[in-house]
Structure formats: C-alpha cells, structure tokens
MARDO-461470 format. One record per residue (C-alpha): x, y, z; residue in one letter. Coordinates in steps of 0.2 Angstrom, whole numbers, padded with zeros to 4 digits, always signed. Each point is the difference from the previous one (the first is absolute). Layout:
XYZa/...
***
This chain:
-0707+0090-0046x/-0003+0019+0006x/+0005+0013-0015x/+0017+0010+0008x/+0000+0018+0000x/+0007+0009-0015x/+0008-0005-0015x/+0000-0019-0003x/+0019-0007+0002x/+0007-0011-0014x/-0006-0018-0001x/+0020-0006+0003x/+0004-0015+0013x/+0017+0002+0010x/-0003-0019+0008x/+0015-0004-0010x/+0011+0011+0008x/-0006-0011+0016x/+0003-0017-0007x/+0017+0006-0007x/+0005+0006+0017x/-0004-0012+0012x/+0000-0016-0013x/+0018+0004-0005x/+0006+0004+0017x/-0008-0017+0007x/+0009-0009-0012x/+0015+0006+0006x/-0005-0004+0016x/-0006-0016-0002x/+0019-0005-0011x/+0010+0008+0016x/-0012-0009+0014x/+0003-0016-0008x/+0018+0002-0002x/+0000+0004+0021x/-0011-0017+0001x/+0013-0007-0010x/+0016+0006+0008x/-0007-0003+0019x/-0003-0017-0006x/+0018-0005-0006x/+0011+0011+0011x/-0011+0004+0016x/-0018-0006+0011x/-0016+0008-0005x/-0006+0009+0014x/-0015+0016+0004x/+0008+0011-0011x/-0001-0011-0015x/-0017-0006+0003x/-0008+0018+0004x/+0008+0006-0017x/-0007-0016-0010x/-0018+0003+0010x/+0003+0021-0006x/+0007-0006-0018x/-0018-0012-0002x/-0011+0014+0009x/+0007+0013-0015x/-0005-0013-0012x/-0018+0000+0005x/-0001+0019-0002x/+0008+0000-0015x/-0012-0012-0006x/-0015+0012+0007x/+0008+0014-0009x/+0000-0010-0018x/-0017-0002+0002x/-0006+0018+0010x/+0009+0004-0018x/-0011-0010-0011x/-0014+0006+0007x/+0003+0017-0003x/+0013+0008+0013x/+0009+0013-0006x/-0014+0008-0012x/-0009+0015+0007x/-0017-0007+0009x/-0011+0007-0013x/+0005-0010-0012x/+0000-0016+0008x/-0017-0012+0003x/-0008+0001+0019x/+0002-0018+0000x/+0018-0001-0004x/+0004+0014+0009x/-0007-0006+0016x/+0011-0017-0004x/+0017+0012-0004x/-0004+0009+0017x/-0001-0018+0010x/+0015-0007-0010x/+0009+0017+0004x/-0004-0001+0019x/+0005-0017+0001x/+0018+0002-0007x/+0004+0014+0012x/-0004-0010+0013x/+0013-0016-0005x/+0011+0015-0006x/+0000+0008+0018x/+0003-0016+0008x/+0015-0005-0013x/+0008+0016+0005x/-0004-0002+0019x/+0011-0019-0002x/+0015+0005-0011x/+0003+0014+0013x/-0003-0014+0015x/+0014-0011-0011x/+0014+0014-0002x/+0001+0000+0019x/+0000-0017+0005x/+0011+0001-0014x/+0010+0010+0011x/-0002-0011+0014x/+0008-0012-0008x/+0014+0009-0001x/+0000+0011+0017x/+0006-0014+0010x/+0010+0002+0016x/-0001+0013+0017x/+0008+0014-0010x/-0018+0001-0011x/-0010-0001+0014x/-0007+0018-0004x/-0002-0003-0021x/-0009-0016+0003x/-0012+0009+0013x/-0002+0010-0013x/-0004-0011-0013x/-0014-0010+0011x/-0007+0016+0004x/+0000+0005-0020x/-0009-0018-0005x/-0013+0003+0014x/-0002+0020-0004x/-0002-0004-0018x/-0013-0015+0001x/-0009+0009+0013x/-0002+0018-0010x/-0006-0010-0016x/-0011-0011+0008x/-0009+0012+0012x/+0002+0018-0009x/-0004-0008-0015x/-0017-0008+0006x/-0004+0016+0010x/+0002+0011-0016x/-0008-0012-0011x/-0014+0002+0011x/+0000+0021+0001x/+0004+0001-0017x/-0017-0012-0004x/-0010+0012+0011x/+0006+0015-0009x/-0002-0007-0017x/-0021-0005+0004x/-0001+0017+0007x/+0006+0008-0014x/-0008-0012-0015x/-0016+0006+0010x/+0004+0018-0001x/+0006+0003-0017x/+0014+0010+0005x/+0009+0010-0015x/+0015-0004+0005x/-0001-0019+0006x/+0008-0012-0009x/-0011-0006-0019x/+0015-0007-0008x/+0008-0011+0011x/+0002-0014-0015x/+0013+0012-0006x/+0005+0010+0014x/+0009-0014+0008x/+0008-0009-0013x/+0017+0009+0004x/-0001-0003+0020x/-0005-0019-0004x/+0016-0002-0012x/+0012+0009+0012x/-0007-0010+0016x/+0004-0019-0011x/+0016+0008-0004x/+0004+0003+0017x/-0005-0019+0004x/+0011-0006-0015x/+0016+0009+0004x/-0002-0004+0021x/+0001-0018-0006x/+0014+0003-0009x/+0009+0010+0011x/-0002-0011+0015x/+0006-0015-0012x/+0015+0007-0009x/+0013-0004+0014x/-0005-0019+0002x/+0007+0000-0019x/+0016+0003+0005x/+0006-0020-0001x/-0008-0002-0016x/+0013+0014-0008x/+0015-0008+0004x/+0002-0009-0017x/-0002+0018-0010x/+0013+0005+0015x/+0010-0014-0004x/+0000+0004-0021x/+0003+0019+0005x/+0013-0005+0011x/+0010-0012-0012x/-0002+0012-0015x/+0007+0014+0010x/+0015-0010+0007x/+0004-0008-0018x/-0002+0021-0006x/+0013+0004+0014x/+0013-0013-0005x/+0000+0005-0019x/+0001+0017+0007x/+0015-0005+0014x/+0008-0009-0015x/+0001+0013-0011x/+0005+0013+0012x/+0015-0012+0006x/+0005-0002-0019x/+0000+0019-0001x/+0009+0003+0016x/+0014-0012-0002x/-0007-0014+0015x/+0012-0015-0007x/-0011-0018+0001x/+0007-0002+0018x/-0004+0013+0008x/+0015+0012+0001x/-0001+0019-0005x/+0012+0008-0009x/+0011+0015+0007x/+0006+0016-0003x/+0014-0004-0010x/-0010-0012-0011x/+0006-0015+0007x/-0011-0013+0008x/-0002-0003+0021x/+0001-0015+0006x/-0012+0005+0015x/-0016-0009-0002x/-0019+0004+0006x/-0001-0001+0019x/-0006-0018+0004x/-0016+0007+0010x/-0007+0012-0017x/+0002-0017-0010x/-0012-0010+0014x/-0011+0016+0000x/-0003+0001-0018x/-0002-0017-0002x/-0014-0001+0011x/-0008+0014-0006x/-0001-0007-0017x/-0008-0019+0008x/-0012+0009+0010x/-0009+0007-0015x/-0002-0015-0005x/-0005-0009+0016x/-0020-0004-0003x/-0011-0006+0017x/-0017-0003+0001x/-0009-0005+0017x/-0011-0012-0006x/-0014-0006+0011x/+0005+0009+0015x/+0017-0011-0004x/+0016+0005-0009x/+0001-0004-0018x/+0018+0000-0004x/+0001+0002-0019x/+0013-0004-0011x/+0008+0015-0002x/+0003+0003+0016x/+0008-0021-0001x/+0013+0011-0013x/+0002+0013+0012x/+0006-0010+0014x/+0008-0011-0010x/+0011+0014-0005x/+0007+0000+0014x/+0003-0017+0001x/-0012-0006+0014x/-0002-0019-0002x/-0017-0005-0006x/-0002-0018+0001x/-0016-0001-0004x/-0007+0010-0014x/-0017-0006+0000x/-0017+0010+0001x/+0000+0008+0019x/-0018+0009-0004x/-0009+0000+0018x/+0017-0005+0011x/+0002+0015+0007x/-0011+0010+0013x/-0001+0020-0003x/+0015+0005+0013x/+0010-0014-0009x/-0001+0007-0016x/+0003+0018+0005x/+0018-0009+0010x/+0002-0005-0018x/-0005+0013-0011x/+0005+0018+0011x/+0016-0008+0010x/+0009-0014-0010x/+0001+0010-0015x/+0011+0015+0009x/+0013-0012+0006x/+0015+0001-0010x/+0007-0017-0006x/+0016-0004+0010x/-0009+0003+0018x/-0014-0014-0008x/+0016-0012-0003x/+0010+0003+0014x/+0008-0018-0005x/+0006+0005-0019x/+0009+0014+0009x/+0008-0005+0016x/+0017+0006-0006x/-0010+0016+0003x/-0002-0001+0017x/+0011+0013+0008x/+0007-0007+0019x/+0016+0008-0001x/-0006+0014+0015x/-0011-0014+0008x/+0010-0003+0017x/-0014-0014+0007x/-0010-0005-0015x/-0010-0013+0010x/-0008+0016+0008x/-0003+0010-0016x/-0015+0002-0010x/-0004-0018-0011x/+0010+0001-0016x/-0015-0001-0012x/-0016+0008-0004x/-0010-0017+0002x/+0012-0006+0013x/+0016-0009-0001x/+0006-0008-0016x/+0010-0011+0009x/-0015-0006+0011x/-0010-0003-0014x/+0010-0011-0009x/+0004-0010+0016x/-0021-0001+0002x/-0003-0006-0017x/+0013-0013+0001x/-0009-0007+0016x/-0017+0000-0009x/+0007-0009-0015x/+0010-0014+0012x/-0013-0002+0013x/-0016+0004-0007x/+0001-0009-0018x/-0004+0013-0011x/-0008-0007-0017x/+0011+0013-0007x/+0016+0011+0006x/-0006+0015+0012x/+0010+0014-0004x/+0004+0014+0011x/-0011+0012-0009x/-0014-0012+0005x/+0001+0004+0017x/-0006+0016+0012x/+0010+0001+0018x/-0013+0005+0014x/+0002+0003+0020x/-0010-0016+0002x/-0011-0014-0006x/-0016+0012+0006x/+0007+0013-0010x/+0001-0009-0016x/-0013-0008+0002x/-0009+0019+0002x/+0010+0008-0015x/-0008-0013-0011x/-0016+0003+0005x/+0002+0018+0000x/+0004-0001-0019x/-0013-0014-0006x/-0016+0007+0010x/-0010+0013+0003x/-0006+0006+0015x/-0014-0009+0006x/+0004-0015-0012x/+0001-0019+0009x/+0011-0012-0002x/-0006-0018+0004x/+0010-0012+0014x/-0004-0017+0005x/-0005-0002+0017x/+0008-0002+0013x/+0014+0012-0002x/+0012+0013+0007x/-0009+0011+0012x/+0012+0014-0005x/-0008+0003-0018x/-0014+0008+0007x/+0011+0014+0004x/+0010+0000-0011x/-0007+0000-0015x/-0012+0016+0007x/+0010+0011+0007x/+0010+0007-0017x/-0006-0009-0015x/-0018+0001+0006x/-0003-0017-0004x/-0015-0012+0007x/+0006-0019+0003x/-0013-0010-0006x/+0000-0018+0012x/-0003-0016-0011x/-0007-0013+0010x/+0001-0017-0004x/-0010-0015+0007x/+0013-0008+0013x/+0019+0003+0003x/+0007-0015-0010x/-0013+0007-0014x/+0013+0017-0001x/+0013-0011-0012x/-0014-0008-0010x/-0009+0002-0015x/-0014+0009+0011x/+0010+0016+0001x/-0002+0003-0018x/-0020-0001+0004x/+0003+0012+0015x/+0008+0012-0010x/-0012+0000-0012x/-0013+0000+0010x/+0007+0017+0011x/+0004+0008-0017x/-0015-0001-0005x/-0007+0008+0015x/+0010+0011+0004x/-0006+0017+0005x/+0014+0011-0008x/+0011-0002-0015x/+0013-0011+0002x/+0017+0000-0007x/+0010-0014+0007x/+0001-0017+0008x/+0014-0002+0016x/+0008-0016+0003x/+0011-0002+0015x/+0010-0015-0005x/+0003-0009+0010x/-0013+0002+0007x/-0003+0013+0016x/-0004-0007+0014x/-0005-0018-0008x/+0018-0003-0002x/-0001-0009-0018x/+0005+0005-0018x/-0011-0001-0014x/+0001-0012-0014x/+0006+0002-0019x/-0017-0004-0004x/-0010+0012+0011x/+0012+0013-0005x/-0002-0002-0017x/-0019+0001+0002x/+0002+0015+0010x/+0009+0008-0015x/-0012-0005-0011x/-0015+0005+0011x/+0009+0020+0002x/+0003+0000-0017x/-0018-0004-0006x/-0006+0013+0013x/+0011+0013-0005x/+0009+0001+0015x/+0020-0002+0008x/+0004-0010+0010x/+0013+0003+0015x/+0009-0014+0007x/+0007+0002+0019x/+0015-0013+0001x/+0006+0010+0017x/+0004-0022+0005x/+0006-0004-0018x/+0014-0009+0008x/-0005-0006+0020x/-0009-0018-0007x/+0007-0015+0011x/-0001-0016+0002x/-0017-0003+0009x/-0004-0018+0007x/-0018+0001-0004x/+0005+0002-0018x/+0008-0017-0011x/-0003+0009-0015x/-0003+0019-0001x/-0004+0010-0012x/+0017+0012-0003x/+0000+0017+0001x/-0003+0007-0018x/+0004+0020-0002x/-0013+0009-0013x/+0017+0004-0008x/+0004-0019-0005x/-0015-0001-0012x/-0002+0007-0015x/-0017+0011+0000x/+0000-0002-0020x/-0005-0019+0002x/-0015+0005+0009x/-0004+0015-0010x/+0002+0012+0014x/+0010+0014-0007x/+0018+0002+0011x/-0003+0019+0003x/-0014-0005+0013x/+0012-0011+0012x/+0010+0008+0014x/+0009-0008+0013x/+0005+0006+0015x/+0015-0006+0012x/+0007+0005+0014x/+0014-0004+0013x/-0006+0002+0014x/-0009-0017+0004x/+0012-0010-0010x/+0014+0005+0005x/-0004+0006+0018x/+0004+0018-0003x/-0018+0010+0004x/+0011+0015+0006x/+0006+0000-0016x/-0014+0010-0010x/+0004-0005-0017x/-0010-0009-0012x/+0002-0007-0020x/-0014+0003-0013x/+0001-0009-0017x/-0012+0008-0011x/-0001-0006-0018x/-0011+0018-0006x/+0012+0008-0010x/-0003+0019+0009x/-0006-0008+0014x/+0017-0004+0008x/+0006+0016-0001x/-0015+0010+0007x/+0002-0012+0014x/+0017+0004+0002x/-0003+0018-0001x/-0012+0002+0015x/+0007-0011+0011x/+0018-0001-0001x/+0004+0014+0010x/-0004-0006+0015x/+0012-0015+0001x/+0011+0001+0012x/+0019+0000-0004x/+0004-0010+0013x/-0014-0012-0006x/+0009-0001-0017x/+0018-0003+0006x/-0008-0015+0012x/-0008-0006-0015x/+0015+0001-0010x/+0010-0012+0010x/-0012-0012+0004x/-0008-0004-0017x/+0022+0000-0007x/+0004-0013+0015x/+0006-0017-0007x/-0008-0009+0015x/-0017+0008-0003x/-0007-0016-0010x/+0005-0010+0016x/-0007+0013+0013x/-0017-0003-0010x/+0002-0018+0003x/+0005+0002+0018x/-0015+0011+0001x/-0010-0014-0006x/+0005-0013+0011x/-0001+0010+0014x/-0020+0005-0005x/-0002-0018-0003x/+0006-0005+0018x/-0008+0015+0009x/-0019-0008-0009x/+0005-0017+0003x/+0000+0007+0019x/-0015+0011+0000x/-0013-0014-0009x/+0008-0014+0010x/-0006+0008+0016x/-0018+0006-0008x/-0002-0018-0003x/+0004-0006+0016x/-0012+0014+0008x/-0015-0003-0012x/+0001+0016-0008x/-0006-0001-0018x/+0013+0011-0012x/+0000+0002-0019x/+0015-0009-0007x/+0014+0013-0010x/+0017-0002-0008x/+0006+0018-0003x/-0001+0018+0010x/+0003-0001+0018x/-0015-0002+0009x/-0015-0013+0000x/-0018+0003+0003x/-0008-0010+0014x/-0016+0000+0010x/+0004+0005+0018x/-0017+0006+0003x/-0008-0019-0005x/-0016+0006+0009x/-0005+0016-0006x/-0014+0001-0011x/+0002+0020+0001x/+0010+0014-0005x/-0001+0007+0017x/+0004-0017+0008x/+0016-0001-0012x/+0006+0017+0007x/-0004-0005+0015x/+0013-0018-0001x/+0012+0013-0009x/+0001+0013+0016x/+0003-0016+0011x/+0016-0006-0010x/+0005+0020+0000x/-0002+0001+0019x/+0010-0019+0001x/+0013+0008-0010x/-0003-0006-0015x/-0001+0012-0018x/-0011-0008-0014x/-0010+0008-0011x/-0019-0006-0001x/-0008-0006-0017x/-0013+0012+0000x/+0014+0014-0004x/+0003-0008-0015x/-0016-0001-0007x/-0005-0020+0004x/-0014-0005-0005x/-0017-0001+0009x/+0000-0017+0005x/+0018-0001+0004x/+0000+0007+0018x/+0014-0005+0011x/+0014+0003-0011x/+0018+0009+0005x/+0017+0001-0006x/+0015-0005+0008x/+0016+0006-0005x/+0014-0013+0002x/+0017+0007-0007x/+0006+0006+0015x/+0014-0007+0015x/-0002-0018+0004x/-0004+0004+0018x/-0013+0014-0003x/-0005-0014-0012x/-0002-0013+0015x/-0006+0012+0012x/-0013+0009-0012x/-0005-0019-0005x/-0006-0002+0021x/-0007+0015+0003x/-0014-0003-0017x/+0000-0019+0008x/-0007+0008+0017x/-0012+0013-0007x/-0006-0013-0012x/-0004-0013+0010x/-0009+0012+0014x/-0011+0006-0014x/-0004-0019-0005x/-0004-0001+0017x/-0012+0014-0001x/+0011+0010+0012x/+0005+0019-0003x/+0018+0008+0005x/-0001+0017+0006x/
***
C-alpha cells in the first residue's frame, strides 16, 4: 500500500470497538424483535409493521455479519499496515454492510409509522396519518434515490482523487471510518428497538401483576398497622374525642371503592389470538364479587378482542350489588316512585324478577339437562339483538360463521351491520338432506373452504324457513363437530315452542333444545353452546322487543347483559312479566298448537288439491312450497313472486333465503294468521298458481 505522509501511526486495530458496538446492540435487537414476534402472535395479528421490522432486524444481521469479517480482514488498522489483498477484501465487506445497514435503517423507520397507523385510526387523525404515509414514502425515497445518487458522486470523486494524489484525500479510510460505521449499526439496532418496545406491553402484565400484589400486600400491612396505632377497632368504628368508641361506621360506597381497588390489581387478561384469555386471576376477581361462574373450565380462544376489553376495562369497575340486583332487592328504593311501571328497570342487567320468571320457562319448557339459573341468562330488545351481542363478543370483524342452507334471509344483515360478521352458507345436497348425516359433510366441507376465519356455527332450530327441528343425534354431532373445530355454536330456538301436530307426520322427531343435552357426553366443552329465545314467534308478541339468552360461558352472560340490556323496553319487561307468571300459559301454548296444527292442516290440504308441491313441516308457522313449479330461473322466480304480490298475496321467494341452485321455485307461506285471510290467501295463490302452470302471466 502507498507509504502515508509523516510519521507512521501505531500498528493498533479499533475493529473491536466496531463489533462491540453493533454486535451487542443487535443482540438486543434481535431478544426485543423476537419478543414483538412473540407478543403479536398471542395477543394481536401480524401485520406490515411486524414484517418490515423482521425483514430490517435480518437486513442488520447481514451487515453485522460483513462487519465481523471487513474486521477479520483488517478494518480498523491503519491501511499501511494491512495486505493489499486483504485490504481490498475489508473495503468490499465494508461497502457491503453499509449498504444492508442503510436499508435496515430505511425499514425500522418505515415500521414506527405504520406502527402509528396502527394506531391512528378514526376521522380525528386524518392529518397524523397523512403524515405518517408521507413519512414512509419520504424515508424510502430519500434513502433509496439520495443514497444511490451520492454513491455514485462520491465514486467519481474518489477515482478522481486516487488519480491525483491529493494531500489531503482520504489514505486511511480502513481506520478513518470505523467510528461512523459503529454509530450508523447503532443507530439500526436501537430504531429496531425503539419501534418494537411498545408491542411489549402485554407481555409485562405478569411483572405488573407481581408488582401489583406486592404493593397491595405492602399497603395492608401498612393499613394494619396504622389502624392498630390509631385506635380503628376490628369493625370499623373510630374512636372519639372523649376516648370512647363511635358507633358510626365507614360509608358503604368507600368500603365498595376500596374493595375493588384492591381486585383490580390483581385482575390479570391477556388477549390471546386476537381473543380474550380470561385467566384465573381474573376468575378470583370476579368471583369476589360473587358472579356465578358455572363453568370454570379453560375459556382460552372464546372470546373476540372487543369482548375481552367488555370483560377486562368495564366488568371489573362495577361495584358488586348493581352486578346482583337479586341478593339485594330489599335495596331497591320505590318509596318516591309514583308509577313504577314507567320508571327506569330496577336492575343493572334488567329486572331480577323477569329473570327468574325466564329461567323458570327455560327449565319447564325447554328441558334443561341441568337447572338454568338467572345468572345464566342476558335480557335483549329482541331475538336479532341477541343473537348480535353474541356475535359481537365471540368474533371478530371479518370472521364467518357457518349456516346451513337455506336460512333466514335476515342474517345477512344482521350479522354485518354491528358485529362485522360474514355468514358463511352451507349447502347441502337436497332439502330433506338438511336433517341428515350429510350436514355434517357440508359443514366440513364449508369449513374447510372457507375464505375467512370462522368462529361459529348458527342453527336455527327449528329450522328457518324448513319448518322442522333437528334431532338429538345431529345436534350432538354438531357439538362435537364445533368442538373439534374450535368453534361456538349458537342455537336460534326463536320457535322452541310452535311444533304441532302435522298430518304428514305419524312419528316425528320432537323438538330437542341444545339445552336438554348434556355437551360433556359428546366432549364439547358447555361454554361454546348458546341458545337464544324469544317471544315474539311463540307467543305472538313481535311488538314486544324482548328476547332470552342462555349462555353457559361464565363472563359471557354478563358481557351480554351489559351491552344490551339497556335498550329493553319497560314496557316490554312488565308484558313479559305477566305473561311468562300466568297459570294458563301452559294451556295458551297448547291452544297455540292446535290452532297451528289446524291453520297446516288447511293450507297443505288445498296445495294437494292444486298440485302444488310443498315440503312437509311440523313447527314454526309457515311452510315452504313451490308456487313457481315452472321456473327454472331466478328471474322467472321473481317473476311468479311479483304476480302473487300484484294478486294480493305476500310470500317471501326461496332465493332470499339462500336455496340452493337447483331448487328454483321455492316460496314461503306464512299460515298463522285469521281463518278468513287464511281461506281467501289460500285462492288467491290457487289463481296465480294454476295461470303460471298454464303458462300464463298476471300483470
């Protein structure tokens, strides 16, 4: 190598203080990226940030790697005293790991603001997120076209000058550079770790937890002693001046405020999977204020992340006798109450009475393999709203949920519009084939193609609009089948209790609630079955927007109850009230019955006599039948539907509820109404049916 003007400089090597810098720093950032990696997996979803700060953290390993071996070749000696071969090969080594180094850099700055992003959600941060994109695209653009541009002006200069022999160019750069390559893979190392430091936070809830217990045990030895020396007796009277002791105890309100002060520090969550892990701490914490917990089995993966945070930030504030409302009824203050019937509902989660009134019908009526206690049930303005709460706290959004085919035209919206949620249609080969053992094919088959995650299977039993109710044995296999998948399964009894007596049945299959068997025997753990019930189909009472949810998960009830109870109406309560404590309401049921049982007898006795095909049902109140036996169509059914509309006639076509392909033709008919709307409703479709046989059209 060319001799250096002057004296010769020490043959010393500060490589090391390169390796130290940027090796022990990587380290680091390699420990706090893989805890981030870690932490997204249990509590969160992956998403850019994550992989940009993985692709940064593996771009500052190549560099380091470069630098180790720039190093070995003699980086960091003065040039003199380094072979031209290995010199040229440190030089390369050197070049190389600036480039990975820059381009580390460049993607931990790129992650701390989709970071952001991640955050920054909502109109209000319209101008920070703008901000953000224009800072990822700034930053990748400046270091990708600055970096190449100088690279190239700075090659130039350097030819120039090694041509020249300028005094002043640069003859040491081995050495020279050491200290700007060793703060520039600083820089990487700590941008890694800057940007990952915050997705920690979950994974410090244990150490917050220990802290948390420690300094609560530390404050009662402290509270203890400073009672003992300030003469606070063992129930909670202070003495007075004269030395005697007060009887006047702590207000009621500063005991419930200390006492959940003291639980809350030992309430532990963790959102596991994007779900809610409820740990068993936080099982002590709410048993503490005696919440029932009927099943105390694992609930890892139950909840979605919004359900978690109803259990985790709002549950845990709400004192104990507002959670109860039926341990303290003698609480309830009416005295000043002139119309109570008008007032605000006399519990948190709705009226204690109610509650006990609803469980007792569930237990009668519906069979429960064991008793169905109050606490076990959530009051909501409607079947559609329970049935959306549910959802709402068992998936995210963008998760499916898998229902057989046909069904309800009403899910569609209704699971979208709040919970987010994508109804996943399972078809099966043929209608009859919707109570058989090829459901449990169809719902393999759909879960396994399914395009998003899915969460939970829907039943509507009976069935909506088939008009039959699933066996013991298909249910059973359903239980099995969510359990093995991981999923819940929701059961929609909105017609529990409107099966009749159907002539084209001898021996039908009874209606069996999901509540009547025992998920254990099938190994379906209990906390994934919820059933959902409602008055208004029957008992006639649709105005009356009121609905029962029994819901085994032991938080889950009282999330439930929490964000929906609110919006039941009072009214709707007091109705419910007298109707479900009549004496005659087991004989309005079977009144009820008869009266289905005569309106189908009427309904298929005229279809037969018409020729009109129809599939045979025993429960709900209407009948599928095929008043469009011609159309081979979608548009043709529509067309047959707009005829019967413009004849006066209301049915509902079977391509709203999701029929299958090769069932064209279909429409339900809704029979539980008037005799005489009955008969005249039962001419009109004779008319329209018979001029669409004909090939006719009515306009």
């Amino acid at each position: 190598m060319e001799q250096m003007a002057g004296p010769r400089p020490p043959d010393v090597s500060i490589g090391y203080r390169l390796l130290v810098g940027t090796t022990v720093t990587f380290v680091c950032a390699f420990i706090v990226v893989s805890l981030r990696g870690v932490a997204r997996s249990l509590y969160a979803r992956m998403s850019w940030d994550d992989y940009l700060t993985i692709f940064a953290l593996v771009q500052a390993l190549i560099a380091t790697i470069f630098d180790c071996i720039a190093v070995d070749k003699g980086l960091g000696c003065h040039l003199i005293y380094i072979p031209k071969n290995d010199a040229v090969t440190a030089m390369y080594y050197d070049l190389l790991s600036q480039v990975f180094c820059i381009n580390a850099l460049s993607f931990a700055k790129i992650s701390i603001c989709l970071s952001y992003l991640r955050i920054l959600k909502g109109s209000r941060h319209t101008v920070l997120r703008v901000i953000c994109y224009l800072t990822a695209f700034l930053v990748f653009v400046v270091n990708t076209v600055v970096t190449i541009s100088l690279t190239g002006v700075f090659a130039t200069i350097r030819t120039i000058e090694s041509g020249l022999g300028l005094k002043n160019g640069i003859s040491d750069a081995s050495y020279t550079t050491v200290m700007g390559l060793m703060w520039a893979g600083m820089e990487r190392n700590i941008a890694m770790m800057i940007g990952s430091v915050p997705a920690l936070r979950p994974l410090t809830t244990p150490f917050m937890k220990l802290t948390s217990e420690t300094m609560s045990y530390l404050g009662k030895r402290s509270s203890s002693k400073t009672q003992s020396s300030s003469g606070v007796n063992g129930s909670g009277s202070f003495p007075n001046r004269s030395g005697n002791k007060s009887t006047k105890h702590l207000p009621t309100t500063s005991m419930v405020m200390v006492a959940m002060s003291e639980k809350q520090t030992r309430c532990l969550y963790e959102l596991g999977r994007s779900r809610a892990r409820v740990s068993k701490d936080y099982r002590q914490h709410v048993s503490g204020y005696n919440l029932p917990l009927p099943c105390m089995t694992n609930v890892d993966g139950l909840l979605s992340t919004r359900g978690g945070l109803n259990v985790t930030q709002v549950l845990g504030r709400i004192p104990s006798h507002v959670l109860n409302p039926a341990l303290h009824r003698d609480e309830i203050d009416l005295s000043m109450a002139e119309n109570q019937h008008l007032d605000w509902l006399k519990g948190f989660f709705g009226d204690a009475t109610l509650l006990d009134l609803l469980a007792s019908t569930v237990n009668t009526h519906f069979r429960s393999h064991s008793q169905v206690a109050a606490d076990n049930i959530a009051v909501t303005a409607g079947a559609a709203a329970g049935l959306d709460t549910i959802l709402y706290n068992i998936c995210n959004p963008g998760d499916g949920v898998l229902v057989p085919c046909p069904y309800w035209n009403g899910y569609d919206a209704l699971f979208a519009l709040h919970s987010g949620v994508r109804p996943v249609g399972v078809v099966v080969p043929s209608l009859e084939d919707s109570f058989g053992p090829a459901l449990l094919s169809a719902l393999e088959e759909s879960y396994e193609k399914a395009s998003c995650p899915i969460r939970a299977l829907v039943l509507a039993n009976p069935h909506n609009p088939l008009g039959r109710p699933y066996s013991r044995l298909i249910l059973e296999q359903c239980m099995a089948f969510c359990q093995r998948r991981n999923i819940h399964l929701v059961s929609d009894e909105a017609f529990a209790l409107s099966s009749f007596t159907s002539p084209d049945f001898t021996n039908p299959e009874p209606f069996i609630s999901c509540l009547s068997i025992d998920p254990s025997r099938v190994g379906c753990d209990p906390q994934r079955i919820h059933v959902v019930w409602s008055m208004s189909k029957d008992l006639s009472a649709s105005g009356v927007r009121l609905v029962r949810s029994q819901l085994p998960l032991f938080l889950l009830p009282w999330i439930n109850r929490l964000v929906a109870s609110v919006h039941v109406s009072v009214l709707s309560t007091v109705f419910a009230k007298e109707v479900l404590a009549l004496p005659q309401l087991p004989k309005l049921l079977t009144l009820s019955a008869t009266r289905l049982a005569k309106a189908y007898s009427t309904l298929t006795t005229a279809f037969k006599a018409t020729g009109i095909e129809y599939f045979p049902s025993y429960a709900t109140v209407f009948v599928l039948a095929r008043l469009a036996p011609n159309a081979t169509a979608w548009d043709e059914e529509m067309l047959a539907l707009r005829a019967y509309m413009q004849a006066g006639v209301a049915v509902v076509p079977g391509r709203a509820y999701h029929m299958p392909e090769g069932q064209k033709g279909w429409m339900q008919v809704t029979f539980a109404v008037f005799h005489e709307d009955l008969l005249e409703g039962i001419r009109t479709i004779k008319r329209v049916c018979l001029s669409l046989l004909a090939g006719g059209v009515i306009l």
